[in-house]
C-alpha positions, 0 to 999 in steps of 0.5 A: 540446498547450495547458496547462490554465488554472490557475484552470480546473476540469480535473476534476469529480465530481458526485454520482458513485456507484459499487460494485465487484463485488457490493454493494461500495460504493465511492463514495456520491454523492460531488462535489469538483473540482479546478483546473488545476496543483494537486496533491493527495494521495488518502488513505484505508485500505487496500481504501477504494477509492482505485485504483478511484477512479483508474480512474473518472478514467480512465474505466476504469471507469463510475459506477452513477450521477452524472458524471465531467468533465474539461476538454474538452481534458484528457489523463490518464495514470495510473502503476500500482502494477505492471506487468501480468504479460502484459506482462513479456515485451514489450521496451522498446519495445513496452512505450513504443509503448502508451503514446507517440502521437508519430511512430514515430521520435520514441520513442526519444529520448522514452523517454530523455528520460522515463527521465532523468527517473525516473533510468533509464539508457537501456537496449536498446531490445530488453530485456525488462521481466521482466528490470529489478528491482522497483525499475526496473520501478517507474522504467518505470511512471512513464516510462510515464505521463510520456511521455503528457505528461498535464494530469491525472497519477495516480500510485499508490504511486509511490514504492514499490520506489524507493532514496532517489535515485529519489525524490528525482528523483520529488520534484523532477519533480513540484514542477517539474511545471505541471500537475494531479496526484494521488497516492495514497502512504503516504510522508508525506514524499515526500507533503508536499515537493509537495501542496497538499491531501488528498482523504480517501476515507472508506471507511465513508461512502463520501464524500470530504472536500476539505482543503488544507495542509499534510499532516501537518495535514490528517491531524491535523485528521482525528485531532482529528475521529475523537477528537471523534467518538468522545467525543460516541459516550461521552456519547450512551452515558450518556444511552441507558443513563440512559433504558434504566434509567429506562424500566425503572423506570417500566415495572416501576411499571405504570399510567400510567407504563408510557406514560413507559416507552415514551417513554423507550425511543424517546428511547433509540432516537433518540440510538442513531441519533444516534451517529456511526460511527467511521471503520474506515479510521483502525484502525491494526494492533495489536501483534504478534510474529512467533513462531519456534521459536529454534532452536540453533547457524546457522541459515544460512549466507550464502556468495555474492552475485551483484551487477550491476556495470558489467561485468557479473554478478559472484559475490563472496565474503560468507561471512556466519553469521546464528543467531537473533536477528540481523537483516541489512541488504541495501542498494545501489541499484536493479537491482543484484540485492538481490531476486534475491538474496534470491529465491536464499536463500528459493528454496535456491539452495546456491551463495548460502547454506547453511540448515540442515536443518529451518528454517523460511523466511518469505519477504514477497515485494514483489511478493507472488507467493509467494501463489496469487492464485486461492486464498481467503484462508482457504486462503491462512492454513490452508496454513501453520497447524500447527493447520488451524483456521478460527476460528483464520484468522478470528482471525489475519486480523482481528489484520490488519485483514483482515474476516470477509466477505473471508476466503472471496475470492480473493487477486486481489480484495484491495486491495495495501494488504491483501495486503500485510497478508495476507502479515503475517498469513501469517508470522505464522501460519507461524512462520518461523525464518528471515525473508527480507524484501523492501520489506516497506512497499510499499503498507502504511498509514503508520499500520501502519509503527511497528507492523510495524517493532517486531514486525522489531525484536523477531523472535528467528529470524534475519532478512534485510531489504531496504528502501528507507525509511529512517525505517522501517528506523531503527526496527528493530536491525541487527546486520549491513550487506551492502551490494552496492554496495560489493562490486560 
């Protein structure tokens, strides 16, 4: 396969667009290109529309009008967020087959060389894919991508479920990377080590903007804009006012003045249409605490662990008490049994952990599968409200940025961004005394991340987390560090 020139257009959109299920615009119009060896980071708010633009790429989907070209020989792969459900009982192989257009004996050593590259030792090819952890479920979606050897690589949150070597290996693989790329990502550091550039989906206009630069820049430029925006709003509000106020004394004058009343108010009117909509993407969540009943004496009791080593499983003795307003780290690499061991906890296994009777348990799960994807997210609230109120659900899901017009939609509709939210929302609601949380940063804005860290931080029930981001986990006080690497 021939490289694409790097001073070709390998990607084009023109006046593309597009809306997702009914009267859902994604895209108005929009037209960038891009060249062949660049790399650009997509931004925009959780549920602006980003994956969908991927799959307009791809041409999983189709625009409602408009064009989508690539280059005449350009090849596309996309690394997803995660891998589908129906596909967790393929093995190793039949997993790579689909993606692999090579001779059929090529695909082992190709599924090695991809793997050594996201840092995945070369497992049984007979191996099932429910059976890798978040995080090697996470290194096999980008191997999937890399195996097509694309022009134009997608990667969507790749760096999610990934411990601090995983990205490293990423960082790397991409700066070597010769061909076009374009990440969608909250990591500003993993983000900023390789893109040339940002394309800022606007999720209230529906266009995208085109920057190059550097990407803290890019995302100061926007700040400066929206600032801007929103002091030229202040002004052309005191004018309105001052003709609103005008027109009402020359209207209560009657006569002839009545006229200049009238012409005051559509003055009023015209700098009304004048004002400029503040971008909704760039809301960050507002602060908020977990609240919890503080209960007295343990709240649980950790006994064992069950770790992955080279060997094989192993139990190991912990024998750690957590009471409330103590908060622990799990730590240890991919695959060595953190989600599987705080699955155990908030699934009551006793041989792990004793919980005293009554707690209450909130679990944020990363894959989000403690929520019924089936079910609306009004319901999805009212099932942990003490107080079955719907007015109270609309005010708790607004606190987390989740709008009244998707409150009676399924869970499956939401963007990850916003059922990351959803699940906020819900502990919020629940009241848990024990909070056991898993990568609770996947697919969450980075603008939230402070915000979230500081309700962590201050959570007075007892809380277990696990999370490889350490600029995240900085933010919150530890009390206790369980790291399974060191039992194993």
């Amino acid at each position: 396969m021939k490289n694409m020139a790097k001073d070709n257009v390998v990607l084009r959109f023109e006046k593309v667009s597009f809306e997702y299920g009914h009267k859902k615009p994604i895209l108005d119009e929009v037209s960038f290109s891009m060249r062949g060896g660049s790399k650009v980071t997509l931004m925009g708010q959780n549920g602006a529309g980003k994956s969908s633009l991927f799959k307009l790429i791809t041409g999983e989907m189709k625009p409602q009008s408009g064009r989508v070209s690539l280059d005449r020989d350009a090849t596309v792969a996309i690394g997803r967020q995660t891998i589908p459900r129906d596909q967790l009982d393929l093995t190793v192989e039949a997993f790579f087959v689909q993606f692999f257009s090579g001779k059929d004996w090529e695909l082992p050593m190709r599924i090695k060389d991809v793997l050594e590259v996201v840092h995945l030792p070369m497992p049984a090819l007979t191996k099932k894919i429910g059976e890798f952890s978040g995080g090697q479920q996470a290194r096999l979606l980008l191997a999937s991508a890399l195996i097509q050897n694309p022009d134009i690589l997608l990667l969507d949150e790749p760096t999610n479920n990934l411990d601090y070597e995983g990205i490293a290996h990423l960082t790397q693989f991409l700066i070597d990377y010769e061909k076009t790329c374009i990440v969608i990502s909250h990591d500003a550091e993993f983000l900023n080590s390789f893109t040339h550039g940002v394309l800022y989906l606007d999720v209230f206009t529906h266009k995208i903007e085109q920057y190059t630069g550097d990407y803290y820049d890019v995302v100061e430029e926007i700040a400066k804009r929206i600032a801007k925006a929103q002091s030229e709003n202040v002004r052309l509000e005191r004018t309105i006012q001052e003709k609103k106020d005008q027109a009402n004394v020359f209207a209560n004058k009657g006569g002839k003045l009545r006229g200049v009343a009238k012409r005051m108010r559509t003055l009023a009117a015209d700098l009304e249409e004048n004002k400029v909509d503040v971008r909704q993407e760039d809301r960050t969540l507002p602060a908020f605490e977990i609240p919890c009943a503080e209960p007295v004496g343990p709240i649980v009791t950790i006994k064992t662990v069950s770790v992955l080593t080279e060997l094989g499983q192993a139990i190991k003795r912990v024998d750690l008490v957590l009471k409330k307003n103590m908060h622990l780290l799990v730590s240890g690499p991919n695959g060595i049994g953190k989600s599987t061991f705080l699955e155990a906890l908030a699934s009551g296994d006793t041989e792990r952990a004793h919980i005293t009777e009554g707690v209450k348990v909130g679990y944020y799960r990363q894959d989000f599968s403690t929520l019924d994807f089936e079910s609306t997210v009004m319901d999805t609230l009212l099932l942990v409200m003490a107080e079955k109120s719907q007015e109270l659900a609309y005010q708790i899901a607004a606190k987390f940025l989740i709008p009244a017009e998707l409150m009676q939609n399924k869970v499956e509709s939401l963007s990850e961004g916003q059922k990351g939210l959803l699940m906020f929302a819900r502990l919020y609601a629940e009241k848990p005394d024990l909070l056991i949380l898993d990568e609770p940063t996947n697919h969450i804005n980075f603008r939230h991340l402070p915000v979230i860290a500081e309700a962590l931080d201050t959570y007075k029930g007892a809380m277990i987390l696990v999370s490889h981001v350490p600029d995240f986990v900085a933010q919150i006080r530890i009390d206790e560090v369980l790291d399974l690497e060191s039992l194993s």
